[in-house]
Every structure is written in structure tokens, then in C-alpha cells.
C-alpha angles and dihedrals in degrees: 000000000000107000084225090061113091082180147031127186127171135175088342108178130160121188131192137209108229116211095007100139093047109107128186146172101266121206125242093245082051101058094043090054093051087045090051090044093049110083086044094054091047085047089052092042100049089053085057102051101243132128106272085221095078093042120131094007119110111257136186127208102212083176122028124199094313119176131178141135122222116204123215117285092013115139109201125178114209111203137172145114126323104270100029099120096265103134095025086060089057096046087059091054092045092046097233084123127023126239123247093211139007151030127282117182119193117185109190130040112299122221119174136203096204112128109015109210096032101153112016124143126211099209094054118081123250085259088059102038092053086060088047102040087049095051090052093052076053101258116154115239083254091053101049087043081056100059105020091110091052101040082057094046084047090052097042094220105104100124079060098047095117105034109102106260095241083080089055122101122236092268095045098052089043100045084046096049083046103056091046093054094038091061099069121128107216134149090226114030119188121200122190105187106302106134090089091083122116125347136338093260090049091050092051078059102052084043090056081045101057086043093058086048088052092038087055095063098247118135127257143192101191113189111197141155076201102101088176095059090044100055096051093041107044135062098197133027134212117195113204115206117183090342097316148114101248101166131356125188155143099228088086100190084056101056087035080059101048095052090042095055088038091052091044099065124075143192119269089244100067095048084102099080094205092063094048111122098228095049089055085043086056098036090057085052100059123349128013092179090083140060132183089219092185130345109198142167116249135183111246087259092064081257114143114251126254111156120028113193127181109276099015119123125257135184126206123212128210119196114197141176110196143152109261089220080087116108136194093006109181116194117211121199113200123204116201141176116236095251076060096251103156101241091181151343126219124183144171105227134041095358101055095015094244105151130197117191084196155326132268133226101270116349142128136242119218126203118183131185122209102215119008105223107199133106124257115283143075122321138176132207128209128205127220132185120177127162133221084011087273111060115076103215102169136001128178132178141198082020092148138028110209114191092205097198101214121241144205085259093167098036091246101126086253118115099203119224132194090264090069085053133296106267140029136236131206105228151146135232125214138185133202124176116208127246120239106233115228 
């Protein structure tokens, strides 16, 4: 192995059975067809080159014959879709699973941040748990001595360090769990989305934290949803599609931008949002008496959009079946940059004072904005509806693409794009010279 390569990967693959725990009765006429089946699916699967044990049962390739090498010090993201391959691609390399196919070489010393909190016992107090939860991440006794008094000022509990963590809240058990882990002191770190933990305060420190991992010239493989984070951690990206490597570079807000017009756009058949998998995801978590039916960009005079310039108006338009029982809904539109930066938040109660005493049956909610004050390039909204100000009832991201064309705004001769800041301002310059005295 080249002494430069941290890591060497070749032909990975994993593959699961789907469905191979489920058991049945199974009928007469049954068991004679699959006896009959079977010589002809070992002869098929022989031809293919697979095990004959797995013929004729249903299999899913979670990887598919990915290769790459990662030098030392290098920090890549690798993004993509749910279900792509990402994090079973780093449990392979942590051992936690075993690969189908394929070799994998790591040369150093090898710490993960998979799942924050692994090991953690309720009845120990946040003192104890930070020397058991360190052995576990593989810290020596001396290590973990070394830093304790870190690893507490990180997680901001100290005056709770020896209360038993079932008296801990969610973020304190998880800022705690996180500094622990974060801490490490590996050649070869692996990170599986675990920076959207705590508050936001807490997340811009595990941010400065990763940036001190990557800044020390150890090598990282950063999964994140985060493209953001991404883009200002890493210095290469590697997108995954359907358990492969589809693109790989180091030019990381190319890669950013070939995931984010990919993701946005969807099938024809989820245009329906009330088909969409994650709103019937959310709507099983908390309310199943409401339903964002179509969220779309319209021009102020109700007319569908077809050119969106900087500065333009746009409304955007929310349809809804609900019980009317609902009260006090309040509707949040969300306005992001494609690298998922929030730009701006608009909302009906309590941010602009539109109140709605409650919803109807079916019906829509319209915001429009006047002048839409952000630069040319590709842009998301996300849609939220909570009730009483407090209950979440239905939260979808990613819901709209908008292509915002950039524009001469100023009349400079200049059409500003995303890459000269996000928004525009309308200003003035001015210039004084000074008078000499005397």
C-alpha cells in the first residue's frame, strides 16, 4: 500500500437479503413450484457468478462495486440521497458490518462518530459514562485523564458531571456523548452525521471542532446532509447514487451542485404532495388530520411561474386539507441556498401577526413577497405548519426548486449571481474629500 494512502478501497460491494427472517406456512402447490424453480435458479446463478445459496431469493446491493483511494489529510464529504449507501459504506470501514465483495486497506489508527451516545448507561453518572463511553471509542484511561476537563467545558454540563445521566435532557446527553466522542485522536476519523445535535450554539462548536480534526492533517470522511458544512470542511466530495460512486472531485461546489439539481428533481409521480414519502413519514409522527396537498410559485396576479428574476415578485402558494378542529395553525416558508444556508424565514404567527383563528376544510395560504431579494442561482423552500406555536404537525423540505436568473440589479452592467453573496441591497455610495485646515 502507498505509504500516502490513508485508505484503499477496491470492487466494495455489500449486499442484503430482504425479507430473510420472515418465515410462513407455505402451501403444498407452493413447495412443489419452488422445487421445480430451483435447478433452474442455481443454473442461472452459477452463470452469473453468485453463491447458489442466495438464488432465487430477493437481494438488495446497498454498495456496488465502489473504488477509491483517500490520501493523508484529506477531508472528503460524501453526500447523496437516504438510502445511497453513505453510512453503510463507513460501517464497513469501522467493522461494525462486513463487506459482500471487495478489499478495503487502512493504514493509522481508525475513531468513528457514528452513533453519538453508543454505550452510554443511564444509571452512571455523566463523569462515568465519559470513561466508559471513551473506552469504548478506544481511549486509553491516560487519554481520557488528559482531556476530562476539556471534554466537560466542550459539553457545557459540568455543574451536572456527577448526576446520573437519566436525569439528563436529550441535549445534554447528547452534547455530552458528543464531546466525548469528538475528542479522539485517530489517523483516519469517520463522521456519519452527527453535527445536528443540541443547539445552534452547540452545532457552530462541533463545526470549529471538525474544523480543528480536518486543520490538524488527519483524514476524514464527513457524511452530511449538511452541504454547508461540506463545502467549508472538506477539500474533495464524493456523491453516492444507488450505492455508487457517480461523481468524485475535488472541486467540492460541483459536486454540491450536481447532488442538489439531481435531488431536486423529482419523479412525476411525487409532484402530488400528498403522496410524497416523507410527508406521510411526518404525518404518521405527529398528525394524520392534515395534509399539504401542493405548494407552487406563482406570479402576484395567481399566474404560474415561468421566469424568476432577482428582485421580481413571487407568491407562494400553500394547499391544505385539514380538520377544522385545528387552531392557531401558523404556516412557515423557509428560503434556502443550495448549499442549504438558510437566506430567510417568513411566517404567519407570531413573525408577520397573521393570525388564523383556524383552518378550513380544504383551502390554501398564499405569501407573497414583494421583491425577492436574492442573487441568481438555485434555491429550495421548505414548508412548515405547527399549531398552538408549540406542536409540529407537518414539515416538509426541499418541497420547491426555485431557478432564481440573475439581474443588473444596480445598473452596473453587472448580472449578479450566487457566487458575489446571496442577497441584494438597495444603497447608496457616497465620497467626501477632506479639507486641508489652514
Amino acid at each position: 500500500m502507498n505509504e500516502n494512502l490513508a485508505i484503499q478501497i477496491a470492487g466494495l460491494g455489500k449486499r442484503y437479503r430482504i425479507g430473510a427472517l420472515q418465515a410462513r406456512e407455505r402451501t403444498l402447490a407452493e413447495t412443489l413450484s419452488d422445487s421445480l424453480a430451483r435447478p433452474w435458479q442455481i443454473a442461472r446463478a452459477l452463470l452469473r457468478r453468485e453463491n447458489p445459496a442466495h438464488a432465487g431469493k430477493q437481494t438488495f446491493w446497498a454498495l456496488r462495486d465502489v473504488t477509491f483511494d483517500v490520501e493523508r489529510g484529506e477531508v472528503v464529504g460524501i453526500i447523496g440521497r437516504n438510502g445511497a449507501g453513505k453510512s453503510t459504506l463507513l460501517k464497513i470501514l469501522t467493522r461494525i458490518t462486513n463487506p459482500t465483495e471487495g478489499t478495503i486497506r487502512l493504514r493509522g489508527r481508525v475513531g468513528s462518530l457514528l452513533e453519538v451516545g453508543t454505550g452510554f448507561h443511564p444509571e452512571l453518572t455523566g463523569r462515568e459514562n465519559t470513561y466508559l463511553n471513551g473506552a469504548i471509542l478506544g481511549m486509553r484511561r491516560e487519554e481520557v485523564d488528559r482531556k476530562f476537563d476539556e471534554i466537560v467545558a466542550f459539553s457545557g454540563v459540568e455543574k451536572f458531571i456527577d448526576t446520573p445521566v437519566k436525569h439528563y435532557s436529550s441535549g445534554m446527553y447528547l452534547r455530552l456523548a458528543f464531546a466525548v466522542a469528538a475528542h479522539l485522536e485517530p489517523d483516519i476519523l469517520l463522521v456519519d452525521e452527527v453535527l445536528a445535535v443540541g443547539d445552534a450554539e452547540f452545532q457552530k462548536k462541533c463545526l470549529g471542532k471538525m474544523g480543528e480534526v480536518a486543520g490538524e492533517g488527519r483524514t476524514v470522511l464527513f457524511v452530511s446532509h449538511n452541504m454547508g458544512a461540506v463545502e467549508h470542511l472538506c477539500t474533495r466530495a464524493m456523491l453516492l447514487e444507488e450505492g455508487r460512486v457517480a461523481l468524485d472531485d475535488t472541486d467540492v461546489p460541483k459536486v454540491i451542485t450536481q447532488y442538489l439539481h439531481r435531488a431536486g428533481t423529482p419523479d412525476q409521480d411525487e409532484a402530488n404532495l400528498a403522496y410524497r414519502v416523507n410527508r406521510e413519514v411526518l404525518a404518521a409522527q405527529n398528525r394524520a388530520d392534515i395534509r399539504i396537498t401542493d405548494v407552487s410559485l406563482h406570479t402576484v396576479d395567481g399566474e404560474p411561474l415561468r421566469l424568476l428574476r432577482t428582485n421580481d415578485p413571487l407568491m407562494v402558494r400553500i394547499a391544505y386539507e385539514a380538520d377544522p378542529e385545528i387552531a392557531v395553525p401558523a404556516f412557515v416558508v423557509r428560503f434556502r441556498s443550495m448549499f442549504g444556508q438558510e437566506i430567510f424565514r417568513l411566517g404567519t404567527m407570531p413573525i408577520s401577526g397573521f393570525d388564523i383563528p383556524r383552518l378550513g376544510p380544504r383551502g390554501c395560504v398564499e405569501l407573497t413577497i414583494e421583491s425577492l431579494p436574492v442573487t441568481g442561482g438555485e434555491y429550495y423552500i421548505d414548508v412548515r405548519l405547527v399549531a398552538q406555536r408549540v406542536e409540529r404537525l407537518v414539515w416538509l423540505e426541499d418541497v420547491v426548486a426555485v431557478d432564481v436568473t440573475e439581474k443588473d440589479v444596480y445598473g452596473s452592467g453587472m448580472a449578479l449571481k450566487n457566487n458575489r453573496g446571496l442577497i441584494v441591497l438597495q444603497h447608496h455610495w457616497a465620497h467626501r474629500v477632506a479639507e486641508h485646515a489652514g
